[in-house]
GUBALO-355674 format. One record per residue: residue number from 1; residue in three letters; chain; x negated, y negated, z of N, C-alpha, C in turn. Coordinates in steps of 0.001 Angstrom, whole numbers. Layout:
BEGIN
     i    aa   ch      n.px      n.py      n.pz     ca.px     ca.py     ca.pz      c.px      c.py      c.pz
   NUM   ALA    A         X         Y         Z         X         Y         Z         X         Y         Z
...
//
This chain:
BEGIN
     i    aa   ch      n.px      n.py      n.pz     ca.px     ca.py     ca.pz      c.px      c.py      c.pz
     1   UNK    A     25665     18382     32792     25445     17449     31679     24984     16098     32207
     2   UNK    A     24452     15362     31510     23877     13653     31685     25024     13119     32164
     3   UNK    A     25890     13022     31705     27022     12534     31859     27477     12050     33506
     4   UNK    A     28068     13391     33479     28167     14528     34729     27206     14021     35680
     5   UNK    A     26147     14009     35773     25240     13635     36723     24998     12229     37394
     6   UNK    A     25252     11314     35968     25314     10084     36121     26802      9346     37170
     7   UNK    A     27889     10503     36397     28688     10225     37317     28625     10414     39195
     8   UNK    A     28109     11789     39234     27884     11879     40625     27017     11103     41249
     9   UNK    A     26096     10296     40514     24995      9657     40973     25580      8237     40455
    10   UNK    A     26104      7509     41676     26808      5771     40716     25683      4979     41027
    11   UNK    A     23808      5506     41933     23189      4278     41288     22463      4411     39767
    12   UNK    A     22190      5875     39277     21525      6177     38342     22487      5522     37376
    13   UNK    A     23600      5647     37385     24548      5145     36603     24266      3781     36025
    14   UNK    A     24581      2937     37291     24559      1801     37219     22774      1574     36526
    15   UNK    A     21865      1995     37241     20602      2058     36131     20794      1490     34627
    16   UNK    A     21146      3005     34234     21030      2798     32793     21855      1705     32366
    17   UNK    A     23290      1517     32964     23681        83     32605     22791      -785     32238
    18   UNK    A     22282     -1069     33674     21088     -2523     33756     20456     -2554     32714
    19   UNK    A     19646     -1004     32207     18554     -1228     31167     19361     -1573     30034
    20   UNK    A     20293      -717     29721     21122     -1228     28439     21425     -2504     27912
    21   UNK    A     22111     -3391     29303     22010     -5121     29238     20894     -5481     28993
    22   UNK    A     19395     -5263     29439     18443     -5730     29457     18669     -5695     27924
    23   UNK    A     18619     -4767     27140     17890     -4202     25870     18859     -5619     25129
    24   UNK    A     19691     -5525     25187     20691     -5845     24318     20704     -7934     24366
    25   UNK    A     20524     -7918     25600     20242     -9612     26088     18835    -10046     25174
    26   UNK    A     17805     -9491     24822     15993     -9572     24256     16953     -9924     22827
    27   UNK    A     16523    -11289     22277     17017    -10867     20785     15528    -10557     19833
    28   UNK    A     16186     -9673     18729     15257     -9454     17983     15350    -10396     16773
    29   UNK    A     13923     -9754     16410     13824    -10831     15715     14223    -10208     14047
    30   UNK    A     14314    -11287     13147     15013    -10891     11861     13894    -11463     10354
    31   UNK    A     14084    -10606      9270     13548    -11304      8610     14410    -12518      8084
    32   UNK    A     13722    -13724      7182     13933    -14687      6532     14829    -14182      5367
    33   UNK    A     14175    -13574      4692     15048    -13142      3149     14063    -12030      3094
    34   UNK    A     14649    -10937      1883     14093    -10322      1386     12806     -9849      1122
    35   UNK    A     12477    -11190       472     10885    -11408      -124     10274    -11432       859
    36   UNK    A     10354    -12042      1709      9514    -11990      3525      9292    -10641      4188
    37   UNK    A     10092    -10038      4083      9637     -8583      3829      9101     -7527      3089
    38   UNK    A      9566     -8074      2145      8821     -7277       723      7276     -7489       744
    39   UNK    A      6789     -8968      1514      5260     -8899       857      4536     -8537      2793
    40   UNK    A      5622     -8335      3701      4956     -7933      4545      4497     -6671      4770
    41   UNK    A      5507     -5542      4083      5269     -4721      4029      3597     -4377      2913
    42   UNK    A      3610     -5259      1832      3147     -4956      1373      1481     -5553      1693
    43   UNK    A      1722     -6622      2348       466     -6899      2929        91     -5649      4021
    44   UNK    A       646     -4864      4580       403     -3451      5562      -110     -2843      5100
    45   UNK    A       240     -2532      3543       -67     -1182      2517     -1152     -1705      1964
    46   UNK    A      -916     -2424      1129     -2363     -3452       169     -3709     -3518       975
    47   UNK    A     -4710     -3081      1111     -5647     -3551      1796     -7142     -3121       631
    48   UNK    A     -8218     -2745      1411     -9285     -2969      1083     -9436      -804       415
    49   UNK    A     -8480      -449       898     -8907       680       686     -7703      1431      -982
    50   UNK    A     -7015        67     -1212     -6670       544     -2527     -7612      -301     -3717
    51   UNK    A     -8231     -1420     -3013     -8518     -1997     -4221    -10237     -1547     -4124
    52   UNK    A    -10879     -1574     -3067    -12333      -940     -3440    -12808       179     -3438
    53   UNK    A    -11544      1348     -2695    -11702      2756     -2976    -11143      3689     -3344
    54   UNK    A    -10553      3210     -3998     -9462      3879     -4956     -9905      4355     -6371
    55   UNK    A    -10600      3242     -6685    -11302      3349     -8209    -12239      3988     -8434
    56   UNK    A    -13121      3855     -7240    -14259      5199     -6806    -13871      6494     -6686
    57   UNK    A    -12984      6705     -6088    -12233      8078     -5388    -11917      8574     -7096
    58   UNK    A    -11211      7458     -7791    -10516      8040     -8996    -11390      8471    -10378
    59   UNK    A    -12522      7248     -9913    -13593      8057    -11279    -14653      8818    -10400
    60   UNK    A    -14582      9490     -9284    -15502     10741     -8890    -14861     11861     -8706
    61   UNK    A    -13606     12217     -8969    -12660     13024     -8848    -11999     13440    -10088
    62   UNK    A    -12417     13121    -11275    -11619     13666    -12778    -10894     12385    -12713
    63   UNK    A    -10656     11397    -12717     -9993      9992    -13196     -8381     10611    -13727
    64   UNK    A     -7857     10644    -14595     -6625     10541    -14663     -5754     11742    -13932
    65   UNK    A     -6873     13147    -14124     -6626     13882    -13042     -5786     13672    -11551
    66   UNK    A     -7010     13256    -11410     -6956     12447     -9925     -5658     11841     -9425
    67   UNK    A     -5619     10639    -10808     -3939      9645    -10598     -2978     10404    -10715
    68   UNK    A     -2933     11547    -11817     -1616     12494    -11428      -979     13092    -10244
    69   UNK    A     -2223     13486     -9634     -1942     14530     -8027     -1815     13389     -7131
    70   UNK    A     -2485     12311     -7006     -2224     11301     -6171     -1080     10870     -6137
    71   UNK    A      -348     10452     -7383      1107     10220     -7629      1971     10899     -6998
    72   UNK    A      2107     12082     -7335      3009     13798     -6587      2563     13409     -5384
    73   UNK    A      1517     13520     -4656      1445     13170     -2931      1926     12562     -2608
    74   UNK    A      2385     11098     -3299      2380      9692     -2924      3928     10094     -2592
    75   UNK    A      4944     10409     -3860      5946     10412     -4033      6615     11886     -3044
    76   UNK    A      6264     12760     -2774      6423     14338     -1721      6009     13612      -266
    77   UNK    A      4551     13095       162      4378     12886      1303      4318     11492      1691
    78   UNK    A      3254     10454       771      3262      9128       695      4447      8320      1540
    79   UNK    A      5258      8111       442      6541      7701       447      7592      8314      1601
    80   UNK    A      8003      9361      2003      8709      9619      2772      8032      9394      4423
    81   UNK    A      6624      9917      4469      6241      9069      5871      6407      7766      6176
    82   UNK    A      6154      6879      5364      6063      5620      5044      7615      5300      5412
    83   UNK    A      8499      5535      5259      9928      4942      5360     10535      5745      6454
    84   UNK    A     10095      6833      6957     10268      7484      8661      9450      6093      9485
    85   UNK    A      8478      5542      9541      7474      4608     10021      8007      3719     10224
    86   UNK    A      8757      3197      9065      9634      1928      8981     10623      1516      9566
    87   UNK    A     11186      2342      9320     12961      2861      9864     12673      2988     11215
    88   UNK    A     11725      4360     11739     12061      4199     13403     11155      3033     13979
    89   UNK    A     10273      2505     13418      9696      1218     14063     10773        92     14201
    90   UNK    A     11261       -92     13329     12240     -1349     13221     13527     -1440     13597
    91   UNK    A     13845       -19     13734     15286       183     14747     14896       477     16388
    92   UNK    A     13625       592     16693     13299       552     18026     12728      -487     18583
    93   UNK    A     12274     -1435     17536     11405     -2342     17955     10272     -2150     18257
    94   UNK    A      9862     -1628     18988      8257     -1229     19243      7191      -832     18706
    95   UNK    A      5656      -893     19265      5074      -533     18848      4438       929     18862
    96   UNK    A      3427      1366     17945      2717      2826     17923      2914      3696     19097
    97   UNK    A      2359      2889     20260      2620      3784     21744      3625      3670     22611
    98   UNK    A      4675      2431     22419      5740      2256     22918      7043      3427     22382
    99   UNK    A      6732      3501     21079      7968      4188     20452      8084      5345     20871
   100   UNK    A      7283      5790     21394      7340      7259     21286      7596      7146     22762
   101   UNK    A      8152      6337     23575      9000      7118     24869      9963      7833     24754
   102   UNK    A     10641      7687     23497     11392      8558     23081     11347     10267     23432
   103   UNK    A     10313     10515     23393      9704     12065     23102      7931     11641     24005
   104   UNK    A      8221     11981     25518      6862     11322     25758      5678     12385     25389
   105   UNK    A      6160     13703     25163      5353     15287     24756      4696     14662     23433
   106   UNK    A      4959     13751     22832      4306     13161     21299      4193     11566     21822
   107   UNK    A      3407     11313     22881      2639     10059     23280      1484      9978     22816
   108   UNK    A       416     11010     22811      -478     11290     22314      -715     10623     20656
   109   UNK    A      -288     10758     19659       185     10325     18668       151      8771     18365
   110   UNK    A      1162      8297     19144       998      6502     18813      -444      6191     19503
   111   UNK    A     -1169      7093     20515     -2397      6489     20834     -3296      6719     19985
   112   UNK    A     -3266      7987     19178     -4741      8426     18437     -4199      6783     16708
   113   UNK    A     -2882      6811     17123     -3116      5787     15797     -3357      4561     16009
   114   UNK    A     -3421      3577     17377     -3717      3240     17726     -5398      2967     17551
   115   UNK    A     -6027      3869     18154     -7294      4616     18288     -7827      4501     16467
   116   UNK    A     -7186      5197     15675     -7635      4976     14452     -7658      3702     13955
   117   UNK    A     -7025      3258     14275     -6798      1480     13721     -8189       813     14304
   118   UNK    A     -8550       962     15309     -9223      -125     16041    -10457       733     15351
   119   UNK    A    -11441      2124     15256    -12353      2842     14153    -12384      1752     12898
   120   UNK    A    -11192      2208     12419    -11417      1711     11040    -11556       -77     10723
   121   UNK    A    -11043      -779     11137    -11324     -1911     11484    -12637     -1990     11438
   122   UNK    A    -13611     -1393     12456    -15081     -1793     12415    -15978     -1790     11224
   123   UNK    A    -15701      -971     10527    -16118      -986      8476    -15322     -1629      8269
   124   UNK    A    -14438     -1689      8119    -13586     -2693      7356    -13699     -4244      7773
   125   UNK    A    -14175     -4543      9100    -14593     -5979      8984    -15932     -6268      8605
   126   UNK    A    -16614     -5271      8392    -18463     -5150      7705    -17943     -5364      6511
   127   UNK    A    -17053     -5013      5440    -16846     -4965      4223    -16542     -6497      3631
   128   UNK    A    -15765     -7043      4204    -15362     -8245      4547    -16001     -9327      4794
   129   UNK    A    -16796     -9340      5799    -18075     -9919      5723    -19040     -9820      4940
   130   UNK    A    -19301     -8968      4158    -20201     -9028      2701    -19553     -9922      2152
   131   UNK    A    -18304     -9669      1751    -17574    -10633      1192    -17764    -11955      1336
   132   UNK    A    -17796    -12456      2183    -17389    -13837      2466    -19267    -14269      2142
   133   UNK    A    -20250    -13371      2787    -21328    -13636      2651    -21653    -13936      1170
   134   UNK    A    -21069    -13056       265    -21644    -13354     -1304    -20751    -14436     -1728
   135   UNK    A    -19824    -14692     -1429    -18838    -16211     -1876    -19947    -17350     -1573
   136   UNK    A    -20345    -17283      -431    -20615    -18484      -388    -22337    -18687     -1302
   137   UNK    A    -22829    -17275     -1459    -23882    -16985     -1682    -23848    -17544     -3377
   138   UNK    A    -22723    -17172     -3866    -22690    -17567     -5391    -22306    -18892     -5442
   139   UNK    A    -22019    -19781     -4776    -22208    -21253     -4422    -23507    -22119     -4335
   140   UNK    A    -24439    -21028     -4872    -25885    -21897     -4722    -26223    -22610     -6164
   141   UNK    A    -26787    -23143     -6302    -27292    -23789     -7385    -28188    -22943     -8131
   142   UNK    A    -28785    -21836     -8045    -29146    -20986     -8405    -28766    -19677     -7824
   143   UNK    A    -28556    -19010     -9030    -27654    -17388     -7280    -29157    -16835     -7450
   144   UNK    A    -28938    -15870     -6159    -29898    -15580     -5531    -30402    -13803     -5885
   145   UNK    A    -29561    -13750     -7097    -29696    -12341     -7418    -30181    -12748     -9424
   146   UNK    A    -30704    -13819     -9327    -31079    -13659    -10900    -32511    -14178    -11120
   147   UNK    A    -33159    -14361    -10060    -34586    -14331     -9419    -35524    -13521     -8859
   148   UNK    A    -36823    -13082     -9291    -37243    -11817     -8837    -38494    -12796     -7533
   149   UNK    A    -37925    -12573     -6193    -39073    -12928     -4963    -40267    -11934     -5144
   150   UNK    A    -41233    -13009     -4593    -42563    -12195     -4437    -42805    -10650     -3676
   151   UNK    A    -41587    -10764     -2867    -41845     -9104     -2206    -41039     -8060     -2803
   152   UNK    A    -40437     -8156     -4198    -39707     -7584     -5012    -40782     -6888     -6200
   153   UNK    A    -41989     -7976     -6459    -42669     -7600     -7480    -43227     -6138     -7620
   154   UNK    A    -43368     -5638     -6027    -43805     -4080     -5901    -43049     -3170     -6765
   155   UNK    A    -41780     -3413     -6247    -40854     -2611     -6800    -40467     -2750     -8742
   156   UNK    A    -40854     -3463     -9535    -41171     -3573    -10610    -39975     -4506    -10971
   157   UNK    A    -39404     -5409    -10309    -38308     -6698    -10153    -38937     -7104    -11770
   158   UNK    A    -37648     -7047    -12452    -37367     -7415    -13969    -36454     -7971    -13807
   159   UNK    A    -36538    -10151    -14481    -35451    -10434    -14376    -34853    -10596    -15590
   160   UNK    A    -33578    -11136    -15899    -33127    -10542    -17080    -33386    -11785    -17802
   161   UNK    A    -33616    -12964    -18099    -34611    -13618    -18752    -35980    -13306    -19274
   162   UNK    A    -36757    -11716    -18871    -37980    -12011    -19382    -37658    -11150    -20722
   163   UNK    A    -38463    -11770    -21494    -38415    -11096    -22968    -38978    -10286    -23151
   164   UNK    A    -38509     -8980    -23836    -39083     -7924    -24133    -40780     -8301    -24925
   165   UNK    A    -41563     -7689    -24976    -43255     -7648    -25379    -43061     -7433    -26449
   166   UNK    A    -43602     -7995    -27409    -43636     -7744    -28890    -44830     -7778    -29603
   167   UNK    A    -44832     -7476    -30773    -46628     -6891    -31381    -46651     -8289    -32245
   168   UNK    A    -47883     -9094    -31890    -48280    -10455    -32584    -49856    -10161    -33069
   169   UNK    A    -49101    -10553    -34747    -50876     -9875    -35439    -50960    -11690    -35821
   170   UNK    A    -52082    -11658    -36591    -52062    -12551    -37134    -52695    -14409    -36262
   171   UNK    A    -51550    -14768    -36831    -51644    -16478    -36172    -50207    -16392    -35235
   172   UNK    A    -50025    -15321    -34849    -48392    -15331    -34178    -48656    -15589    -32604
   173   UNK    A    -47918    -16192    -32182    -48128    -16257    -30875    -47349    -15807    -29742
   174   UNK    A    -47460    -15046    -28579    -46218    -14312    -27731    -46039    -15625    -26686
   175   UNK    A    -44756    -15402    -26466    -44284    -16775    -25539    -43732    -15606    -24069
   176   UNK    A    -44584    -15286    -23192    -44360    -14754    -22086    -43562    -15559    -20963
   177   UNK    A    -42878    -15252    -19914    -42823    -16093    -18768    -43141    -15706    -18230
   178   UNK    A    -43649    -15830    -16656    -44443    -15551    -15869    -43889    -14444    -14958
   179   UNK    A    -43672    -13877    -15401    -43050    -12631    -14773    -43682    -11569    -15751
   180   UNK    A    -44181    -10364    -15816    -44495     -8970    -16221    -43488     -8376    -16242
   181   UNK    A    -43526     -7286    -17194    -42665     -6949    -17493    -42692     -5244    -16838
   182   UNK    A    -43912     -4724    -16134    -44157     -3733    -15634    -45029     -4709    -14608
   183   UNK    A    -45531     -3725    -13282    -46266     -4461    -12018    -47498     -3816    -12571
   184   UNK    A    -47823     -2806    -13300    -48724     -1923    -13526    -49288     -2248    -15041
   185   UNK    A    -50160     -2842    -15452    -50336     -3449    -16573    -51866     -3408    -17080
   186   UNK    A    -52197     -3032    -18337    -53744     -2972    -18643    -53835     -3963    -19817
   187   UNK    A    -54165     -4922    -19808    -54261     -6116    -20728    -55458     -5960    -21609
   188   UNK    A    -55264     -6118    -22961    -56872     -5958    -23902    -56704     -7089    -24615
   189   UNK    A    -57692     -7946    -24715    -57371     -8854    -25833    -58448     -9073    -27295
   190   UNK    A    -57367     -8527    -28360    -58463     -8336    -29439    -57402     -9561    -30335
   191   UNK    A    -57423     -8648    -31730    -56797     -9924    -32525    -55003    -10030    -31804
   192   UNK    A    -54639     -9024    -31077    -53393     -9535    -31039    -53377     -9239    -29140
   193   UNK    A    -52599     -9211    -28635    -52466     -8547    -27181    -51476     -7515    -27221
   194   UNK    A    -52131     -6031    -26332    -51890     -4811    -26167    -51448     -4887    -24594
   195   UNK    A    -50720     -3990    -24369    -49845     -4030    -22480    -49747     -2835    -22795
   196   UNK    A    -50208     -1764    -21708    -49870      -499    -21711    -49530       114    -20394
   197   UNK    A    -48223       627    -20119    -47643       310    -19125    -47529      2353    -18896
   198   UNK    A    -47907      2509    -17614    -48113      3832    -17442    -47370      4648    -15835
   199   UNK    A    -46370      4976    -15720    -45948      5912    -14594    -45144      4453    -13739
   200   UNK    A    -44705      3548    -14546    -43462      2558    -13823    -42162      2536    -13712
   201   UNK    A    -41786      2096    -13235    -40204      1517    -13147    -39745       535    -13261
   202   UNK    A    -39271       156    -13927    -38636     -1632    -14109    -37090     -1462    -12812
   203   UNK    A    -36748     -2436    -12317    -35700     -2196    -11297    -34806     -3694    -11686
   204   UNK    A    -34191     -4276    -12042    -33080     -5049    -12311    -33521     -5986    -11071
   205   UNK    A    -33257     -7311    -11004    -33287     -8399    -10013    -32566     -7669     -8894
   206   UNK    A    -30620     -8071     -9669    -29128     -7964     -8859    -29252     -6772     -8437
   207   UNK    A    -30008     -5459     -8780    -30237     -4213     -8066    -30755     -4192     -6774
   208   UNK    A    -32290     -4933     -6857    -32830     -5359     -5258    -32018     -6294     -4911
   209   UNK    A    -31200     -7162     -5085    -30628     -8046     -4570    -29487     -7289     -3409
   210   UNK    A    -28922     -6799     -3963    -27640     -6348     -3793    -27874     -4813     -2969
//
């Protein structure tokens, strides 16, 4: 037995002493209150992949469908990994690849999550950076997605200010802005003006923009 061995052996003994003092001398650290934990945890969980892909996942998948079976996972697998994670992280202290000296045959493990973390990170700081890019982008004095640029016009860039074409007989007059309303256009001018628009696409500004 361990025991047994340790006894016959008084430096191995004395060993594990040492490490034991060591462990026990390190203080750990504690939360503040409650709430200091409550939103740390939840800042862990909360991220970019409940609030921008979740809603996708849920309306390309049968939508309420979807939230039912997700729920049952959450609550069967979700939830109970999640508080194994917790529990042995925080009663060992350590991290992903540290913990698992415990069992070094499952080292492998804290590295591939490890490994996944630092993957996913790399989209996830691209995502982020859009972000911050369109904040500051909608800070312009004009945003930059309700304007159709000259190398947009190919693509049939309709901005949402131009007014639909309407039939003027008479003494009526059409008030155009300088934008077309198709790139492809056959103009006649008799008593009124005719536009006959053939094999186009109109494409939204914020569409090419974005």
């Amino acid at each position: 037995p361990p025991y047994a061995a340790s006894q016959s052996n008084p430096s191995l003994h004395t060993d594990v002493e040492k490490e034991f003092k060591v462990e026990e001398e390190i203080e750990r650290g504690e939360w503040t209150n409650k709430a200091e934990f409550l939103l740390s945890c939840i800042g862990l969980s909360v991220g970019l992949g409940n609030v921008w892909r979740f809603s996708y996942l849920a309306y390309e998948n049968g939508g309420a469908a979807f939230v039912v079976a997700y729920i049952i996972l959450q609550i069967l697998i979700g939830k109970p990994m999640y508080m194994m994670e917790l529990i042995v992280s925080q009663y060992c202290g350590r991290g992903p690849t540290g913990i698992w000296a415990m069992n070094p045959c499952a080292k492998g493990i804290g590295i591939s999550m490890g490994v996944i973390s630092l993957v996913a990170s790399t989209y996830y700081n691209v995502i982020v950076s859009y972000t911050l890019y369109y904040l500051f982008a909608s800070m312009q004095k004009v945003l930059p997605w309700t304007t159709c640029k000259d190398e947009w016009l190919d693509y049939g860039c309709v901005e949402k200010t131009t007014r639909k074409l309407e039939t003027c007989t008479g003494n009526a007059t059409l008030d155009m802005v300088d934008k077309c309303l198709c790139h492809t256009t056959n103009y006649t001018f008799n008593e009124g003006l005719t536009v006959n628009c053939t094999n186009t696409t109109n494409t939204a500004v914020a569409e090419l923009y974005f």
